[in-house]
C-alpha positions as CSV (number, residue, x, y, z in Angstrom):
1,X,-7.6,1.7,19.6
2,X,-5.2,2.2,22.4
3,X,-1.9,3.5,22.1
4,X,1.2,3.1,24.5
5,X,2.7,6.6,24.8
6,X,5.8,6.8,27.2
7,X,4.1,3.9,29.5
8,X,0.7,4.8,29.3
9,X,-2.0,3.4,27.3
10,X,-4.5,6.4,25.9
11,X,-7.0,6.3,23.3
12,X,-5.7,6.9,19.4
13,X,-6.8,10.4,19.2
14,X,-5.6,11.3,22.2
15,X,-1.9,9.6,22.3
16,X,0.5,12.8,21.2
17,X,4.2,13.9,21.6
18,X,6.0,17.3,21.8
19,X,6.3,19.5,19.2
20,X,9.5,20.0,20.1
21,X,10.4,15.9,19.8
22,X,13.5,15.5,17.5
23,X,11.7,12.5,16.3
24,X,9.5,15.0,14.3
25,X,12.2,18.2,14.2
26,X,14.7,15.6,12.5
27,X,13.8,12.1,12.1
28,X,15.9,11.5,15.2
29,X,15.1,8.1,16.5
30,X,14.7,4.5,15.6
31,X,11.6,2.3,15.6
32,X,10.7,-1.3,14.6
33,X,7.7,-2.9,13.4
34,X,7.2,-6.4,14.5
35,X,4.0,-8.9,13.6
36,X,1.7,-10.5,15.2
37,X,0.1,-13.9,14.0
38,X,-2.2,-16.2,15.8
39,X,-1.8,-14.9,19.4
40,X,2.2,-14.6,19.4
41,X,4.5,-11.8,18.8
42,X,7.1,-13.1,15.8
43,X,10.8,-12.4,16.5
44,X,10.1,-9.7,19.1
45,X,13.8,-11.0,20.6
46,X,15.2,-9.8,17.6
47,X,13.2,-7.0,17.0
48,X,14.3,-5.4,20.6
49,X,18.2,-6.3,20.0
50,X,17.9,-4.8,16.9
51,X,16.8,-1.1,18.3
52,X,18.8,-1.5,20.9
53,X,21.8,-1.3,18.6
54,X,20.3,1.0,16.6
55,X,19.9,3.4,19.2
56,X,23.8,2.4,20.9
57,X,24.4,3.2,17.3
58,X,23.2,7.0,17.5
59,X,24.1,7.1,21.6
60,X,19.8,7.1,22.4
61,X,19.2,5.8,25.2
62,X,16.2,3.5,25.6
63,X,13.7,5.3,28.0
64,X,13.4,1.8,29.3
65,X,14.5,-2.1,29.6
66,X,14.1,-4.7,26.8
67,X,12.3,-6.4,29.3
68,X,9.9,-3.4,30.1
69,X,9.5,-2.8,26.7
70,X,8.5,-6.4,25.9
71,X,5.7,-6.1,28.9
72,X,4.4,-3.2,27.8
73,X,4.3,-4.6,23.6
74,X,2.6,-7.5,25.5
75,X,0.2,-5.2,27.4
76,X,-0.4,-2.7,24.3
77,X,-1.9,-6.2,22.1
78,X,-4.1,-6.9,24.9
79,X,-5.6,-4.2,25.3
80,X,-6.3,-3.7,21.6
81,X,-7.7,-7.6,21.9
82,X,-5.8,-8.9,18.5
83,X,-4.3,-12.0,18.0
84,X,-2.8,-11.1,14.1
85,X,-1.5,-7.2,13.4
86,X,1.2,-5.5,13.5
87,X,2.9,-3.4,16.1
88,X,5.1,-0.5,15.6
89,X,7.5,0.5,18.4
90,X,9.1,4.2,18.2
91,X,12.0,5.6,20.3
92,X,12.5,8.9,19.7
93,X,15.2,11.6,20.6
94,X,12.5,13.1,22.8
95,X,11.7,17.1,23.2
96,X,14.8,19.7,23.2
97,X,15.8,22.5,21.4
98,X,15.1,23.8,17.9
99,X,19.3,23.1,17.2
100,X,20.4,20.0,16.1
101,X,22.3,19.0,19.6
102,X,20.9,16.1,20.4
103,X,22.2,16.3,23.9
104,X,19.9,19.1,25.0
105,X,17.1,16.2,24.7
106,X,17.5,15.1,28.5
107,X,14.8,12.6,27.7
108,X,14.0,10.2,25.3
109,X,10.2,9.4,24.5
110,X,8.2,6.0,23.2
111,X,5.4,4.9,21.6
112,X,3.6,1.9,20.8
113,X,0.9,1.1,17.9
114,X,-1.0,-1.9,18.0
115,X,-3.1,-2.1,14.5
116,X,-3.7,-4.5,11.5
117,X,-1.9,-4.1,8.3
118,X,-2.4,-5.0,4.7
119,X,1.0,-3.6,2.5
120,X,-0.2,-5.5,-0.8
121,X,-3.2,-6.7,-2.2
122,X,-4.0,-10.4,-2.3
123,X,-3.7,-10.8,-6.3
124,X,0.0,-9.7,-6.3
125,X,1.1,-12.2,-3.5
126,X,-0.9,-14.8,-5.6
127,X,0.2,-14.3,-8.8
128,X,3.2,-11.6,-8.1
129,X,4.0,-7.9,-8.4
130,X,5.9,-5.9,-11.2
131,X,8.3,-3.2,-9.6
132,X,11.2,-0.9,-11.3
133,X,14.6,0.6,-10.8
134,X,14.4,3.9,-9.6
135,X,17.2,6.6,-9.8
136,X,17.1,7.4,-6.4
137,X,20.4,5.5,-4.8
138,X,20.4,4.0,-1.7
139,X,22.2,6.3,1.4
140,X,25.6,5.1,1.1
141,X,26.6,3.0,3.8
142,X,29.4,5.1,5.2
143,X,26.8,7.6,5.4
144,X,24.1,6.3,7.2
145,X,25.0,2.4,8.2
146,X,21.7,0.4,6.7
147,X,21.8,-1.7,10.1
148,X,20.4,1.5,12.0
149,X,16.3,1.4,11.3
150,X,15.6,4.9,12.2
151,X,13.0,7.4,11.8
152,X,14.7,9.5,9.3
153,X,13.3,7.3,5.6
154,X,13.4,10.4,3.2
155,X,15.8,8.3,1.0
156,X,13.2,5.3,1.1
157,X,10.2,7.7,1.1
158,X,12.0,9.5,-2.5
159,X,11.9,6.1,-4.3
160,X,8.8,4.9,-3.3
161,X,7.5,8.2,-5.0
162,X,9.5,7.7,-8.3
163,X,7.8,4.1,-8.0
164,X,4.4,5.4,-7.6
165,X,4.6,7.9,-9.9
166,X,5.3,5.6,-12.7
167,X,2.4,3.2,-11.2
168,X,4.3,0.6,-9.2
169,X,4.1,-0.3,-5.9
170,X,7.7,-1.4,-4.7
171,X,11.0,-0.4,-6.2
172,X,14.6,-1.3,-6.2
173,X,17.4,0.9,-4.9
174,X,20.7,0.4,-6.2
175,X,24.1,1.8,-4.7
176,X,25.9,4.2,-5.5
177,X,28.2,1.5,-7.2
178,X,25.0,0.8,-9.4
179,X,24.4,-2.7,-7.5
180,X,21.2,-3.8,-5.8
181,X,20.7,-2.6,-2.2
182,X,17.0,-3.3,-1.7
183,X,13.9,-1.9,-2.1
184,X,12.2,1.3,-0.9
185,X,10.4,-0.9,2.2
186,X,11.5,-5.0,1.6
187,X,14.5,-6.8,1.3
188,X,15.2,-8.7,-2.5
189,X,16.0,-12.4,-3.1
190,X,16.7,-13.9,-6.5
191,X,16.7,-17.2,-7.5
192,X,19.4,-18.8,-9.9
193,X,19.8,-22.2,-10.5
194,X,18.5,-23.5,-7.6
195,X,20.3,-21.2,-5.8
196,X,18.6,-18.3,-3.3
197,X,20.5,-15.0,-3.1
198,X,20.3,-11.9,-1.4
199,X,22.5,-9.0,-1.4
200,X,24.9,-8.6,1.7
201,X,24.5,-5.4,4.4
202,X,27.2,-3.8,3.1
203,X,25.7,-3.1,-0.3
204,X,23.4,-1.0,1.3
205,X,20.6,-3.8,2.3
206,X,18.8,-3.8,6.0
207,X,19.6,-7.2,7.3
208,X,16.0,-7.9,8.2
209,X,14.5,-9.7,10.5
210,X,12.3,-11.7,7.8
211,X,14.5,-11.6,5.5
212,X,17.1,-13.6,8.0
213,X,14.6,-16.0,9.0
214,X,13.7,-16.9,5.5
215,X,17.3,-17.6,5.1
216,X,17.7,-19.4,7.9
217,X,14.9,-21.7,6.9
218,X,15.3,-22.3,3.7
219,X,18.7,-23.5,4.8
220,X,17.2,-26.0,6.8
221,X,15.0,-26.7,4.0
222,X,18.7,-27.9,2.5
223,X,18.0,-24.7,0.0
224,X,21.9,-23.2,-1.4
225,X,21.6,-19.7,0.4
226,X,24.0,-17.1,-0.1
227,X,25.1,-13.0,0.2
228,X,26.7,-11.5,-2.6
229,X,26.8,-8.5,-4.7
230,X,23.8,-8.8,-7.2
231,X,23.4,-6.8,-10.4
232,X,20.5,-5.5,-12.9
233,X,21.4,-8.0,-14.8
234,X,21.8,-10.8,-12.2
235,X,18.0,-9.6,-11.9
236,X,17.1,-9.6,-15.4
237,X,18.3,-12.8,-15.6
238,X,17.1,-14.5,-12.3
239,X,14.8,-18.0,-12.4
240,X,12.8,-16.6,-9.7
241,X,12.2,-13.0,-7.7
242,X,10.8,-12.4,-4.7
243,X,10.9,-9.6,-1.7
244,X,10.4,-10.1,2.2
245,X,9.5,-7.8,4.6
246,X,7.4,-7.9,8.4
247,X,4.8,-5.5,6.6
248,X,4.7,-7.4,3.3
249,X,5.9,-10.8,4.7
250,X,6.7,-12.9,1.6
251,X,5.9,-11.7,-2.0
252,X,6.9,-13.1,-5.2
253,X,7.7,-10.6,-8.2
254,X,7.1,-11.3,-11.5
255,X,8.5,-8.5,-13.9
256,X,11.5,-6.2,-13.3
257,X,11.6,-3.1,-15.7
258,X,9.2,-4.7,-17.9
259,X,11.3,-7.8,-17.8
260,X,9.6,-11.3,-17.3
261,X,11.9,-12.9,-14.4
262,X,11.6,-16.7,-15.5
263,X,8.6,-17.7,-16.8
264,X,6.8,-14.5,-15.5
265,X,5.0,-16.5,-12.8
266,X,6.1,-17.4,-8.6
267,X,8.6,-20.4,-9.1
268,X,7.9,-23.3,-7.2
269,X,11.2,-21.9,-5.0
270,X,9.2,-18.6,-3.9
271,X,6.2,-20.7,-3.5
272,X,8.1,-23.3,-1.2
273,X,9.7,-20.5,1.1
274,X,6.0,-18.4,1.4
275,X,4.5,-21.7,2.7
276,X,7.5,-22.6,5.1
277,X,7.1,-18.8,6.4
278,X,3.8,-19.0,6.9
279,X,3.9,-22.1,8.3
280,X,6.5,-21.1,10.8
281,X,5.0,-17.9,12.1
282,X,1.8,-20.0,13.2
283,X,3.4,-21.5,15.4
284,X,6.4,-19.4,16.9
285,X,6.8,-16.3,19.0
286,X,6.5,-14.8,21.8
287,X,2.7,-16.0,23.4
288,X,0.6,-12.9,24.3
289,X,-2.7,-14.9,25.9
290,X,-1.6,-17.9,28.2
């Protein structure tokens, strides 16, 4: 494996930062993980505007251009010679002081991981996953704004362990309001009465990048998409369940807190929007191999 560390490719075992990077002292630093499917790099537009105003959003400046950075994504999945994976791109604060001022940092650092990725097994996307409700409340958006994808996940990382430890794999984070936010790593959809919905941002949800592009086609599907504030209830209750995610893509669930959600199989909905996401990702992107 090569890895891109601050514009140079080195081999995995050899690709290290500082110590002394306030990426590792204190999660300070934002990152995205973008896929690769059939030779082209999904979204990576979107991906690269969205760190960019994550790290406006926590004045970090990027070490770099957009356009360097896409070169250098582009060069990364080249050398590694795959044409589906996943690629994880990490700004970080970059070495400084053992205080918290990030402005003794004069300079930020980068990395860039080219490797496959398999979040779920292939029997829960085919007949769906089970997850729970986990005390753990999302960071409250006044907080930490749920736009910023930084390094610091503790909250996530808290949850995921109350969900393991009770022998799921995903779980859902509500608010502090005691609404659905999302869950530890995937945005939530329900589906009622023909109707797709998804909480809004300000509830506490990342507005993802597959999440958006499954609402954007399933809209042009002629699907009834919407935002709005969703409940346990509204989940008990749902026709249909699924999550999205660039690691886990599209997955349908099944069972909430021991609850069947509709007839405890995908719906024909969560089936229909897998296959136009797969479908679209084939063929869109940015092309790595001309």
């Amino acid at each position: 494996m090569k890895v891109n560390v601050n514009g140079s490719l080195v081999p995995g075992d050899e690709a290290k930062i500082s110590v002394f990077d306030h990426g590792v002292l204190y999660g300070d630093g934002v990152f995205e993980g973008i896929r690769l499917y059939n030779g082209r790099v999904f979204a990576l537009d979107e991906h690269l505007r969205r760190l960019e105003e994550s790290a406006k959003y926590i004045l970090l400046p990027l070490p770099c251009s957009l356009q360097q950075l896409e070169t250098e994504i582009l060069d990364a999945i080249r050398a590694n010679d795959l044409r589906d994976g996943y690629i994880r791109l990490v700004v970080t604060r970059g070495a400084g002081t053992l205080g918290l001022n990030p402005f003794k940092c004069p300079k930020p650092s980068y990395f860039i991981i080219v490797d496959t990725i398999a979040l779920y097994s292939p029997e829960l996307y085919k007949n769906g996953m089970a997850i729970i409700t986990v005390p753990t409340q999302r960071n409250m958006s006044e907080a930490v704004s749920p736009r910023v994808k930084s390094l610091n996940y503790l909250n996530n990382i808290l949850a995921k362990i109350e969900a393991l430890n009770a022998g799921f794999e995903e779980a859902i984070m509500l608010n502090k309001y005691g609404f659905v936010a999302e869950c530890t790593g995937d945005n939530i959809f329900i589906v009622k009465d023909a109707t797709i919905v998804t909480p809004p941002a300000y509830m506490g949800a990342l507005e993802g990048i597959t999440r958006n592009c499954v609402m954007r086609l399933a809209t042009q599907k002629g699907y009834n998409v919407k935002q709005r504030v969703i409940s346990r209830h509204d989940l008990f209750c749902a026709d249909e369940c699924f999550l999205t995610g660039t690691a886990a893509e599209v997955i349908p669930v099944t069972v909430i807190d021991g609850r069947p959600i509709g007839s405890g199989k995908p719906g024909s909905i969560t089936r229909d929007v897998i296959s136009l996401f797969h479908s679209h990702v084939q063929s869109s992107g940015t092309p790595v191999y001309s």
